[in-house]
C-alpha positions as CSV (number, residue, x, y, z in Angstrom):
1,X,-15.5,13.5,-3.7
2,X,-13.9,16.9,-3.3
3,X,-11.4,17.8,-1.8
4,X,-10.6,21.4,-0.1
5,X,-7.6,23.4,-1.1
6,X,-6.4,22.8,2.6
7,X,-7.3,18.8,2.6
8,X,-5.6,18.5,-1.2
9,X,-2.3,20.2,0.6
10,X,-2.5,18.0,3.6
11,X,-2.5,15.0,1.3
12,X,-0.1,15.7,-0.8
13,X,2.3,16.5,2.1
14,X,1.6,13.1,3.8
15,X,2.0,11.1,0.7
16,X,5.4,13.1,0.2
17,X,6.4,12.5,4.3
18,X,5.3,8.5,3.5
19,X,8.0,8.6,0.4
20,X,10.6,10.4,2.5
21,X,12.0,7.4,5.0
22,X,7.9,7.9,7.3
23,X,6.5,4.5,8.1
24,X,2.7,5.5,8.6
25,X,1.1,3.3,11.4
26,X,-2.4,1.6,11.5
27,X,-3.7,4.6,13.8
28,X,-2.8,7.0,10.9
29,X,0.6,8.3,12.5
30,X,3.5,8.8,10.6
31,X,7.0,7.6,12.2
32,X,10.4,7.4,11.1
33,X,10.7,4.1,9.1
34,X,13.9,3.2,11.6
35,X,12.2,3.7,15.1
36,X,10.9,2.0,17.7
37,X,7.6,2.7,17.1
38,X,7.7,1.8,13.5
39,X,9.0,-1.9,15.1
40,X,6.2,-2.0,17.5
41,X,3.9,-1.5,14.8
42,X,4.8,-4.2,12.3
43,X,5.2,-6.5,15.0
44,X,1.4,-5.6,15.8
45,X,0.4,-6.1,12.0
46,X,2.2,-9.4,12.3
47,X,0.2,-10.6,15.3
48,X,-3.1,-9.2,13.4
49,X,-2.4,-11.0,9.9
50,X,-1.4,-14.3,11.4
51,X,-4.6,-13.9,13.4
52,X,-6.1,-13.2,10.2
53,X,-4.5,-16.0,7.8
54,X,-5.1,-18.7,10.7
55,X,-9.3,-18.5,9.7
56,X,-8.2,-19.4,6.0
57,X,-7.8,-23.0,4.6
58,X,-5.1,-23.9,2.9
59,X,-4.2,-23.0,-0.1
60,X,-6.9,-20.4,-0.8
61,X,-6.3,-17.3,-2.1
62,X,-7.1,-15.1,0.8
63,X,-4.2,-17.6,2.8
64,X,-1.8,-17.0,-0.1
65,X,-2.1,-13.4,0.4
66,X,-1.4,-13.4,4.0
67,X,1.6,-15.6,3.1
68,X,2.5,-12.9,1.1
69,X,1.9,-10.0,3.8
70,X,3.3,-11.7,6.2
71,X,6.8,-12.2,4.3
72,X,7.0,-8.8,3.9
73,X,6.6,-7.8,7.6
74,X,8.9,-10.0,9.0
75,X,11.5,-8.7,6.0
76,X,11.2,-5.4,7.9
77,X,11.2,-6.5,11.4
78,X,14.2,-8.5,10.7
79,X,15.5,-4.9,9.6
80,X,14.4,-3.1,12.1
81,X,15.8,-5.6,14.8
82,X,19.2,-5.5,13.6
83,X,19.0,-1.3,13.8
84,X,17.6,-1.5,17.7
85,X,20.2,-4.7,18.1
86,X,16.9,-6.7,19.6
């Protein structure tokens, strides 16, 4: 695949944005990793992978790796919360 000059320099600058405090959300927006919308967007991704891990057995890989996911998310909801005082 190749890139553009233009699409290289857009990538890079997202990919620095991302590293510099940006949460980017499942529509492809980047936020600030302390705002609201940051919050409302891990809480969506919480609701979608415990939608998702619910259609795994137990014990299976895939349900491990929601598990896993999921830890995370609520790690940075629980953050997030405390910043909004929710």
């Amino acid at each position: 695949m190749k890139l553009t000059q233009r699409q290289f320099e857009l990538l890079v600058e997202a990919l620095l944005n991302e590293q510099a405090g940006m949460h980017r959300c499942m529509n492809g927006k980047l936020v600030p990793d302390d705002s609201m919308k940051c919050l409302q967007d891990i809480e969506a991704r919480i609701s979608d992978a415990e939608h998702h891990r619910g259609s795994h057995n137990c014990g299976t890989e895939d349900r491990v790796y929601y598990n896993g996911l999921l830890k995370g998310l609520r790690k940075k909801r629980r953050r997030l919360q405390k910043i909004h005082l929710l």
